[in-house]
N, C-alpha and C positions, 0 to 999 in steps of 0.2 A: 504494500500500500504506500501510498504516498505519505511523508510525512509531516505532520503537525508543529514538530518543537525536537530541535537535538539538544545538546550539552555537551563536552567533552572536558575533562578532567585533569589530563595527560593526554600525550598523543595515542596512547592504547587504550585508556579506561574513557569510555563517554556511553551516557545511555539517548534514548531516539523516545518518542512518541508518533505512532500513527495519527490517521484522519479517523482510525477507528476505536481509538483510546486505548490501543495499545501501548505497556512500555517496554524496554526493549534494554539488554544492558550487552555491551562488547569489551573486553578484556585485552582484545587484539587486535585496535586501529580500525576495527570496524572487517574483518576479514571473516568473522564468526559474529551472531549474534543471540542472544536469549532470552527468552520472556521472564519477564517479572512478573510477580504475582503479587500484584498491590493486597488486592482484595477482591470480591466477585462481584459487589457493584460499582466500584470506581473507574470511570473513564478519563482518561488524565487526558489533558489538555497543550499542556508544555510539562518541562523538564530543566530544570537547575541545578548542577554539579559542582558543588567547589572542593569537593577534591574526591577521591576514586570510592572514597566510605561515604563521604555526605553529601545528599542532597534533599531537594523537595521538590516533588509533583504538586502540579498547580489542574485541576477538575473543575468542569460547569458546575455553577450556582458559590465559586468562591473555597472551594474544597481545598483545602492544605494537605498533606504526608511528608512527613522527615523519616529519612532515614541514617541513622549514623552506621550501620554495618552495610553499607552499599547494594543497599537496595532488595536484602534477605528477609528484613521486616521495616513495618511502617508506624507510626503512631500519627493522630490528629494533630495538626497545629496550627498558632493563631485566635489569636483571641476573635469573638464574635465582629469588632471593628474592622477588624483586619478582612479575616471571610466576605464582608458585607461589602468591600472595595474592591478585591483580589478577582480581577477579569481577564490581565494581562500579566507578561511580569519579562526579564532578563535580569540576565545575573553581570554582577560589574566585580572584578576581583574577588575578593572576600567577602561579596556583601548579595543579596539576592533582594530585586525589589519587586514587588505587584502595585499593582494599581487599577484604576478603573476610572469612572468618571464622577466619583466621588473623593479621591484624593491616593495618597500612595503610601505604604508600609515598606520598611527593609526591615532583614537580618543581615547580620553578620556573625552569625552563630548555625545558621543552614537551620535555622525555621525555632529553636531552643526558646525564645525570646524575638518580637516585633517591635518598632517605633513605629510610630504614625508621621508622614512628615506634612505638617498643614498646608494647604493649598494657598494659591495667592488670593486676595481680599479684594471684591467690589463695595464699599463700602462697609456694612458689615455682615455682608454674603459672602460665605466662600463661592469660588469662579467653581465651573465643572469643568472637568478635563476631557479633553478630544486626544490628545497625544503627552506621552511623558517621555523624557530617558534623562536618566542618572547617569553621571558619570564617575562619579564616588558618592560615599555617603555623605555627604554634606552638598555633592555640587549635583543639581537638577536643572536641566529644562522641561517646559508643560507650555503645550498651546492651549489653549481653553474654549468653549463654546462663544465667545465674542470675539475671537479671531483674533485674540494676542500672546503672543509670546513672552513669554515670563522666566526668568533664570534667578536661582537662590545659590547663595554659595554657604551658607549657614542653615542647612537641613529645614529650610522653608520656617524660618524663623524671620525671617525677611526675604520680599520678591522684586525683583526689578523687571520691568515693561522693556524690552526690549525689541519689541515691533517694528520701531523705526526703522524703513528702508526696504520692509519685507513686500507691502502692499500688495500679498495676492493671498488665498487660500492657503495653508502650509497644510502639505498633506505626511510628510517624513521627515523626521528630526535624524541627524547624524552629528554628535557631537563627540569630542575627543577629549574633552576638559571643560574646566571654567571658559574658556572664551575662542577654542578652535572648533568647527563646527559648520556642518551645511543643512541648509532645509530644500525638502524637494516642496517647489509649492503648482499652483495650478491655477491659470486665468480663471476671472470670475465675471 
């Protein structure tokens, strides 16, 4: 099947998710591959590795799994906030985020422990999110349903507008840091 979400760990250890929620774990650059067995109704969605023992499957409706012995057993994780935002997610170093269009959660612990990181302020509305990516845990970008772009370097403890200059739909964030970065956008 085609697939949904990879990860890779080392150049040998990475596991895969299908389109059919399957997950999938390889020990050998991907030369052999083998089923995991989350549980019998978990359909995992993506996949996040930060290193060959630990990761977390991310499943519709917000579903969390950590696993610290690579991917041999599971347990639930994430508190109910976290679940309730967790739509999307990529893993950046040591750190795994989700997000949604209600704002965005990391670990840096492979799922042990969440933060919440606040969203940027329309007055005193949080904005919704149309797109996110982190690029450490503290540096974020989010475009938001009013079609601006917003970057925190202090884990969304403060957000800066930085739209200027963008003037079209941003449909793809690619950022490399605090301030190297491209957006793919689209006449409107």
């Amino acid at each position: 099947n085609a697939l949904a979400g990879a990860s890779f760990a080392t150049a040998d250890v990475g596991f895969a998710v299908d389109f059919d929620g399957v997950l999938f774990r390889t020990a050998n650059g991907g030369a052999s591959w083998q089923i995991v067995d989350t549980d019998t109704d978990f359909k995992a969605r993506d996949v996040f590795a930060l290193s060959p023992t630990r990761l977390v499957v991310l499943a519709p409706g917000g579903r969390l799994l950590r696993s610290t012995d690579g991917g041999i057993t599971f347990r639930a994780t994430g508190t109910a906030a976290v679940r309730s935002l967790a739509t999307r997610g990529h893993s950046i170093g040591g750190a795994i985020v989700v997000s949604g269009p209600r704002g965005i959660a990391l670990t840096t612990n492979a799922g042990a422990t969440w933060r919440l990181v606040p969203g940027p302020r329309s007055g005193r509305s949080r904005l919704r999110l149309e797109l996110e990516q982190c690029t450490s845990a503290t540096v974020c970008w989010v475009v938001t349903t009013n079609r601006r772009l917003y970057r925190t370097v202090n884990a969304g403890r403060s957000w800066t507008d930085v739209t200027a200059g963008v003037g079209f739909r941003i449909q793809r964030l690619a950022f490399a840091d605090r301030r190297s970065g491209y957006v793919v956008v689209r006449a409107t």
